[in-house]
N, C-alpha and C positions, 0 to 999 in steps of 0.2 A: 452476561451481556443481555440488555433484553432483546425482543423481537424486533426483528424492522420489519416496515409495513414500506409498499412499494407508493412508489411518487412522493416519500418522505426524503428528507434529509437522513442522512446520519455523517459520523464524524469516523477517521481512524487516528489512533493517537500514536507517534512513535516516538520512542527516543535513539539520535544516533549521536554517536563517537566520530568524531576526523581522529586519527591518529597521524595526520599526518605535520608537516612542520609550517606548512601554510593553509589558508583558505583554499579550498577545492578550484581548480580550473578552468572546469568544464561546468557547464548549467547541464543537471542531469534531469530527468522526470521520473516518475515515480506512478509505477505503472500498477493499476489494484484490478483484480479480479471476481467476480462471484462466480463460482463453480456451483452447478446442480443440476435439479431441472433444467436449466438453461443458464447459458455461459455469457455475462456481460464483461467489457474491459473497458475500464476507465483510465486516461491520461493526466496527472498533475503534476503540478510544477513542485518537485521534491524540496526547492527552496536552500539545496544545498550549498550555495555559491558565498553564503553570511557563516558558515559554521568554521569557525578557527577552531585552531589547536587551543588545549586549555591546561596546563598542569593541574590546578585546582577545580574544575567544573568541566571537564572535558564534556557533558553529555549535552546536546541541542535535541530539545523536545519539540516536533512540530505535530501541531493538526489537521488531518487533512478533510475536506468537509465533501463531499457529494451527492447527490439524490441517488435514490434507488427510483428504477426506471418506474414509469408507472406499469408498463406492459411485461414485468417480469413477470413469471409465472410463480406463487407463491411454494413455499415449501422449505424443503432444510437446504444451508448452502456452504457451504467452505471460502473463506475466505482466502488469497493468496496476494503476496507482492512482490513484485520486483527492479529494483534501478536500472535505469534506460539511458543509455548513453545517446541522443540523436545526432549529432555533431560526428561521432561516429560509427553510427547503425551497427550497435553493438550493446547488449547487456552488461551490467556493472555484477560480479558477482560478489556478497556480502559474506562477512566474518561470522556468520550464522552455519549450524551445522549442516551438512551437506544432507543428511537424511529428510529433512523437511523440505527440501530442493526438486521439484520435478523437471523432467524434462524440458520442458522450455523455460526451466529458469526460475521461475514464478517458488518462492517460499510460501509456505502455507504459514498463516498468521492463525488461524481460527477452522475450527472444523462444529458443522453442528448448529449450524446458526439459522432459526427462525427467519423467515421472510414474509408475513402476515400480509392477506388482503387489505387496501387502502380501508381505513374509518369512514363510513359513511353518517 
């Protein structure tokens, strides 16, 4: 992955599975984290509510796009994510192994990750 430089854009790419026999319910969000020097939390709309079931193509890739703050302090940072149920004020927990799971939930997607001063 390369570097992010703060007050940029970047994107997180995921791909998820419905296993189940309908389209999802509930409108979830999709909650991303930068862990490090200093801890940002961003809220987007996980877009979960379009993803059916698929016997042939089950997987729905979405991307999710954000700015890095301008005032993040630069350094190394760990990424984390996790689904948010707000409807009811509760976490979605995923089919993901439990050891990259912490404490509040938050899956760790990335660890190690560059955060470079804005280009001037």
């Amino acid at each position: 992955m390369a570097a992010l430089r703060v007050g940029e854009p970047c994107m997180i790419r995921m791909a998820w599975e419905n296993r189940g026999v309908a389209p999802a319910c509930h409108a979830y969000v999709l909650r991303i984290r930068l862990e490090g020097l200093d801890t940002r939390n961003f809220e987007l709309d996980s877009r979960n509510r379009g993803w059916m079931p698929d016997a042939v193509d089950p997987v729905h890739v979405e991307d999710y796009p954000f700015t890095i703050p301008a005032d993040l302090k630069p350094g190394r940072y760990t990424i984390k994510a996790k689904r948010y149920a707000p409807a009811k004020k509760r976490d979605v927990l995923l089919a993901l192994d439990p050891s990259i799971r912490d404490a509040g939930n938050y899956y760790t997607l990335a660890t190690d990750i560059a955060v470079s001063a804005r280009r001037d």
